[in-house]
C-alpha positions in Angstrom: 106.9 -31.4 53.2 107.8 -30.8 50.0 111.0 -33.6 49.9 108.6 -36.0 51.3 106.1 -35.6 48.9 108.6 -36.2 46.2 110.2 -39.1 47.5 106.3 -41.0 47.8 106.2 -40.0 44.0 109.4 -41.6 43.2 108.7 -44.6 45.5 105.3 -44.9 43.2 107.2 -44.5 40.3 110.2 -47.1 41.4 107.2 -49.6 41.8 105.2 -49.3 39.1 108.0 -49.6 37.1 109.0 -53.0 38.4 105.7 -54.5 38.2 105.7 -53.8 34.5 109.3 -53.8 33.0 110.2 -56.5 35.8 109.6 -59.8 34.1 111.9 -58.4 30.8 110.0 -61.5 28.8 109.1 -59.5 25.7 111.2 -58.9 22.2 110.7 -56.7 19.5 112.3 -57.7 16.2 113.3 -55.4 13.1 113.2 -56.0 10.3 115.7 -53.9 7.4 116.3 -56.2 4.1 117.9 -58.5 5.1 119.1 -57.4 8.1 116.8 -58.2 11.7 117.6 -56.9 15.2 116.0 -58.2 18.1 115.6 -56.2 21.3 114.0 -56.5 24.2 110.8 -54.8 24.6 112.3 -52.8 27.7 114.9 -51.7 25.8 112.7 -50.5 23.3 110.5 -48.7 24.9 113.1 -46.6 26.6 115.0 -46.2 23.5 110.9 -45.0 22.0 110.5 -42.4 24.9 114.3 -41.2 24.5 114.1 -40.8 20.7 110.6 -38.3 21.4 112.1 -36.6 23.9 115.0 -36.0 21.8 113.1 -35.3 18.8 111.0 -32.6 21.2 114.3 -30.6 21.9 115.3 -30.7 18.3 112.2 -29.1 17.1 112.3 -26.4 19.8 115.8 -25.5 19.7 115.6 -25.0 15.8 111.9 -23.0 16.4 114.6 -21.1 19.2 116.8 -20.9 16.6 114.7 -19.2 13.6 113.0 -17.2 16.0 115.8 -15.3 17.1 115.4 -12.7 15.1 112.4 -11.8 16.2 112.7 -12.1 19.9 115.6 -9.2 19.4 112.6 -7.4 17.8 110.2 -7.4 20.7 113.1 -7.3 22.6 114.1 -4.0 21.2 110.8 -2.8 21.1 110.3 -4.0 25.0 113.7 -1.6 25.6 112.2 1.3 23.8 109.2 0.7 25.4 110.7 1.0 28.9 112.8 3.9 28.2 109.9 5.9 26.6 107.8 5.2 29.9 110.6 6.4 32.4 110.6 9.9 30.4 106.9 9.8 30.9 107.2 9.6 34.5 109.9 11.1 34.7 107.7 14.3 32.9 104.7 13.5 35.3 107.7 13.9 38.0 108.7 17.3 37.0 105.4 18.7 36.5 104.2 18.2 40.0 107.9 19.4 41.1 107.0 23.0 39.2 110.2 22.0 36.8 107.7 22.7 33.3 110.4 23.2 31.4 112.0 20.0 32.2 108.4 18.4 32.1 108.1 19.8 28.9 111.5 18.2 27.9 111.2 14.6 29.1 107.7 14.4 27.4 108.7 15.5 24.0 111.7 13.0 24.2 108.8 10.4 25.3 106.8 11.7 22.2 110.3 11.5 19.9 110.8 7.6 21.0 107.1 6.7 20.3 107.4 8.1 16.8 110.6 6.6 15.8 109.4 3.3 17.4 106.1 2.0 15.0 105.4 -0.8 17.0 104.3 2.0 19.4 103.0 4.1 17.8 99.1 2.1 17.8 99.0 3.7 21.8 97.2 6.4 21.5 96.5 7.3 25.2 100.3 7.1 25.3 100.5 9.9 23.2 97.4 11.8 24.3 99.2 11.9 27.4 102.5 13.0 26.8 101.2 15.7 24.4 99.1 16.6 27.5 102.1 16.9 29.7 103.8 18.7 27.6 100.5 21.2 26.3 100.6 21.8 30.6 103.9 22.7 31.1 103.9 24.9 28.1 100.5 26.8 30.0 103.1 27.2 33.2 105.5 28.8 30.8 103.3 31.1 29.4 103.8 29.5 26.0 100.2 29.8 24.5 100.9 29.0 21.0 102.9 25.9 21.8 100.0 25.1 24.6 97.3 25.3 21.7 99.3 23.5 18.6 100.3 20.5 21.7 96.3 21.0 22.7 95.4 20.6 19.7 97.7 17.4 18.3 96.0 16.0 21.9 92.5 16.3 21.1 93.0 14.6 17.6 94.7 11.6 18.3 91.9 10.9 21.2 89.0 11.5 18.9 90.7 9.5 16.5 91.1 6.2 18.7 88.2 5.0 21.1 90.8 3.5 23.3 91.8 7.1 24.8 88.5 8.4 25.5 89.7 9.1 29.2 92.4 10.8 27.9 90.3 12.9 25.5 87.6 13.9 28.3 90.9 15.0 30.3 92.3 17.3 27.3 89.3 19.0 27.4 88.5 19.7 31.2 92.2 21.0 30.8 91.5 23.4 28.0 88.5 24.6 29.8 90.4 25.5 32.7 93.4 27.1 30.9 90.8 29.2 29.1 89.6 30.2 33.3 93.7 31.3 33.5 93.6 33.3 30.9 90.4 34.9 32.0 88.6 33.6 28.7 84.9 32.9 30.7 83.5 32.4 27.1 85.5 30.3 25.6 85.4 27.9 28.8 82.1 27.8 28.6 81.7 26.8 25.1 84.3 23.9 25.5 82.4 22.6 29.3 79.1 22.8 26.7 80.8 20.2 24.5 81.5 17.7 27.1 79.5 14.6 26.7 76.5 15.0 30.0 78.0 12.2 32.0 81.5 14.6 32.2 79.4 17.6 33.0 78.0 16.4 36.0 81.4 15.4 37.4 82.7 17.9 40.4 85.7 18.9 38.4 83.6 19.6 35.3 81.2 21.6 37.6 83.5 23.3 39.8 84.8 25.0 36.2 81.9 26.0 34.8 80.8 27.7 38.3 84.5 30.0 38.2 83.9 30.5 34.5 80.0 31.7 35.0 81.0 33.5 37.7 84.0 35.0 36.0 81.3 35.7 32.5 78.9 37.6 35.2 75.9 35.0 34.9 74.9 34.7 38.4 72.0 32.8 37.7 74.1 30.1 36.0 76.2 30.4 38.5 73.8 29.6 41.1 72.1 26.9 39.2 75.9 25.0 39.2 76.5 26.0 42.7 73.3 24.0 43.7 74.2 21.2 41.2 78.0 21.3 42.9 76.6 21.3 46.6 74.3 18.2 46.0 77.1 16.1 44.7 78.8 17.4 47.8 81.6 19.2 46.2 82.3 21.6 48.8 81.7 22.0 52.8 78.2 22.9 53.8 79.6 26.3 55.1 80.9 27.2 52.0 78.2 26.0 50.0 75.9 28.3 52.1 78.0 30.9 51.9 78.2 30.6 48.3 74.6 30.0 47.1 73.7 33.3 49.1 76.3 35.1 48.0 75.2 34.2 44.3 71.6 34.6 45.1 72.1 37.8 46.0 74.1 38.3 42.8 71.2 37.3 40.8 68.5 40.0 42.7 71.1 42.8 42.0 71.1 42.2 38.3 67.2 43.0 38.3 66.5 46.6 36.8 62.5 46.6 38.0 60.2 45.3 40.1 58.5 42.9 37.4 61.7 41.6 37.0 63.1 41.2 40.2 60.0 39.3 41.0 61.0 37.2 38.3 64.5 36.3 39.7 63.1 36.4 43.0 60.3 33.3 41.8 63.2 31.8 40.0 65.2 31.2 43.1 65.2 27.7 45.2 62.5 27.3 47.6 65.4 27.1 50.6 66.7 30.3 48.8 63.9 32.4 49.6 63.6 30.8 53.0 67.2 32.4 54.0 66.9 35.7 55.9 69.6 37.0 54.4 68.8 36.7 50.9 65.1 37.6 51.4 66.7 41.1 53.6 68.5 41.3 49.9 65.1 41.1 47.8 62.9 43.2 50.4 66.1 46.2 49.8 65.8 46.0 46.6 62.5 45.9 46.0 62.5 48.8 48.4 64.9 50.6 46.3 62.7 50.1 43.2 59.3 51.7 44.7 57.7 48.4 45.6 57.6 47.9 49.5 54.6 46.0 49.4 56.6 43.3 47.7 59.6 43.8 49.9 57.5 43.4 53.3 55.7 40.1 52.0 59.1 39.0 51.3 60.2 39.9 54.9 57.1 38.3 56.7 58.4 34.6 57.0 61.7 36.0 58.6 59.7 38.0 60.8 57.0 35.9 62.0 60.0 33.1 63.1 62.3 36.1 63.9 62.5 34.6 67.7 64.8 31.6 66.8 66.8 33.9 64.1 70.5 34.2 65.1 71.9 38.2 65.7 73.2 38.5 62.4 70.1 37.9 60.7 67.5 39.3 62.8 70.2 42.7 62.0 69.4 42.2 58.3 66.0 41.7 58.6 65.6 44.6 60.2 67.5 46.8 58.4 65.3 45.3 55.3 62.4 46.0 57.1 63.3 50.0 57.8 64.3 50.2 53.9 60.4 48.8 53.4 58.6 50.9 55.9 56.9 53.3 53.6 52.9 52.3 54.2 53.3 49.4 56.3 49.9 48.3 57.2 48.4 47.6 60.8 48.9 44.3 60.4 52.3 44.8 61.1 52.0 45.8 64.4 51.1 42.6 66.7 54.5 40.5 64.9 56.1 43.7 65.3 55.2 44.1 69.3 56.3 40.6 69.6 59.5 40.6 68.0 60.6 43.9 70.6 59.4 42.1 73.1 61.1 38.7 72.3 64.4 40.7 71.6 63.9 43.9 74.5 68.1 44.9 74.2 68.4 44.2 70.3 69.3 47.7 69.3 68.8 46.5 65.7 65.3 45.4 66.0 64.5 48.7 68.5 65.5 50.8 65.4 63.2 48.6 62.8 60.2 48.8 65.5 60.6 52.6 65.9 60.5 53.3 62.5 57.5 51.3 61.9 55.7 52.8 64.5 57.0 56.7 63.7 55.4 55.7 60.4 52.6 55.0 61.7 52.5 58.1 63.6 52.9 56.3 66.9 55.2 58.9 68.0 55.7 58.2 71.8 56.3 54.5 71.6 58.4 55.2 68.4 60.7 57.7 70.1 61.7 55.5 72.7 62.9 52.7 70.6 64.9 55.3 68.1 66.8 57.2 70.8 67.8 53.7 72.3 68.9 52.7 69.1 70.2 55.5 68.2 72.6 56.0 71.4 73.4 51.7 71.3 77.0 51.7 69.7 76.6 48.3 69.0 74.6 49.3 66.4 76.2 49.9 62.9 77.0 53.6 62.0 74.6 54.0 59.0 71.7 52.6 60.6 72.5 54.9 64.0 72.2 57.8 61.6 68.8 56.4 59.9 67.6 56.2 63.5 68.6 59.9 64.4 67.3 61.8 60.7 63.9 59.9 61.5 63.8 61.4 64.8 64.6 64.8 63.3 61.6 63.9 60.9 59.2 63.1 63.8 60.4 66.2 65.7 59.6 68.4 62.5 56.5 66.8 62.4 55.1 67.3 65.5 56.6 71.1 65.3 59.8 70.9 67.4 62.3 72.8 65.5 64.9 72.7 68.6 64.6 69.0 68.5 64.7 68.5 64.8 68.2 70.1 64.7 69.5 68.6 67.7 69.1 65.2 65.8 70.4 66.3 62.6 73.5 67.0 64.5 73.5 64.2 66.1 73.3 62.1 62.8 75.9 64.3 61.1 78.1 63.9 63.8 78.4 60.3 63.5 81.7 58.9 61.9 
């Protein structure tokens, strides 16, 4: 298609240049002192058109030929340029093989070419890089003062330039994690504080600042990143669960009194305080520091929808609820009734149920559920053994010695 396309062209060119040069009746006379030359004007023209085009090589081959010079320049520089990018690569290549020191090798030698090359020295992010490179595999080596002079060097040549920004927002997510290596929580957090807010929200930023909060023992920072980390969906929905419970229940074990752990407990996410486990975790502790009146209003949600709760939980609600029995009103007793009857072979709930009613001196209905309990292996050791010394209790109570001891065997024969 091509061929034919070409040949119409010089068809149309063949004709058009018969209708005008074919009749040849023009002349063009010259005049030079004395002197005249007549031509035709065909011969003319094409000797006009052959004299520019002439003239047009002339003038680029001498522009060719004075700018010689300079294209070896750019050349070189091209050349220098080339070779300092392969030892960059060439140090991202090692790095990721776990070579660091020949990482750290093939990004100095990048480094060294830059600086004895000042046509490229203006790229900064080049430098930022290689300095970064080479700050890393000095971190794998164990070389701290060569990480923190390299680190360093890094961080001012990216402030200093506006076109390695990236670069600079890298060097310090990097120093923030180093400082996480070296078990530095501080120091991390200070440099993930001076991060412009657009970098702190990003996953990487937050997933540091969540080991280093964690690592500084500041649960409640750590859960407030954890939430953060989870809504940018930074982690699996199972772990994020796992995790925010785990750090929720970090943050009620740091609370010293009951004023204050209703603080942390008001402090938590609504869908924090909806989780069985985590309210189980506030009602124990509350329990532990004299207040069951708090712990069972904690408990109450769990157990009024304790019929759709999985094993695990209704076990920890439970075993909340026995830690929480001391005065439990009457009110207790219908959502009480219904949970044993919801769950009739849950030794976990038989043992809360007894305990409630042995506290409220319902002795016969209470005795039932504890022995079941009690004798249920499923049940966990330390709550079998809570079952049995309240059954010695109830038997001292009602003034059965025999009975009384037989339990307190029974509880300290456990293993």
């Amino acid at each position: 298609m091509r061929s034919v396309i070409w040949f119409v062209l010089l068809f149309g060119a063949a004709v058009v240049a018969a209708s005008t040069l074919g009749a040849n009746d023009g002349l063009v006379s010259v005049y030079a002192g004395t002197w005249r030359f007549d031509v035709s004007l065909n011969l003319f023209l094409l000797a006009l058109v052959g004299s520019c085009f002439a003239l047009v090589a002339l003038i680029h081959a001498t522009n060719s030929l004075i700018g010689l010079p300079e294209r070896a320049r750019l050349w070189r520089v091209a050349r220098r340029e080339r070779t300092a990018q392969a030892a960059l690569r060439e140090a991202l290549a090692q790095y990721f093989a776990g070579r660091y020191s020949r990482a750290k090798s093939a990004a100095q030698h990048a480094l060294s070419i830059q600086e004895d090359t000042p046509e490229l020295k203006r790229d900064a992010e080049f430098s930022v890089l290689s300095l970064l490179l080479a700050a890393g595999s000095a971190h794998r080596l164990q070389d701290r003062t060569q990480r923190d002079a390299l680190l360093s060097r890094a961080l001012q040549l990216a402030k200093a330039s506006g076109a390695a920004r990236p670069a600079e927002e890298g060097a310090q997510l990097m120093a923030a994690e180093w400082a996480l290596d070296d078990r530095d929580a501080p120091r991390s957090l200070v440099l993930l504080g001076e991060l412009p807010p657009g970098v702190v929200r990003r996953t990487q930023a937050l997933r540091l600042k969540l080991q280093a909060a964690r690592l500084g023992q500041q649960p409640h920072e750590a859960l407030k990143t954890a939430r953060l980390l989870a809504k940018h969906q930074g982690m699996s929905r199972a772990t994020s669960l796992g995790l925010l419970r785990s750090l929720a229940n970090e943050c009620l074990d740091t609370a010293h009194d009951i004023d204050q752990l209703r603080r942390t407990w008001m402090s938590l996410d609504a869908a924090d305080r909806r989780d069985n486990f985590v309210a189980s975790r506030a009602a124990t502790r509350a329990a532990q520091l004299g207040s069951p009146e708090d712990a069972r209003s904690w408990l109450r949600p769990g157990w009024d929808g304790i019929k759709d709760a999985a094993e695990d939980e209704r076990a920890a609600l439970s075993l909340a609820l026995v830690c929480a029995v001391t005065d439990i009103g009457a009110d207790w007793l219908p959502r009480l009734e219904s949970a044993r009857l919801t769950h009739p072979r849950d030794p976990a709930v038989a043992h809360a149920v007894g305990t409630a009613l042995a506290e409220r001196r319902l002795w016969g209905k209470a005795r039932q559920l504890l022995e079941a309990a009690a004798a249920d292996a499923e049940l966990p050791v330390a709550a079998r053994r809570m079952a049995w010394l309240t059954l010695a209790r109830m038997a001292e109570d009602e003034g059965q010695p025999d009975r009384a001891a037989a339990s307190y065997r029974s509880a300290a024969l456990l293993r």
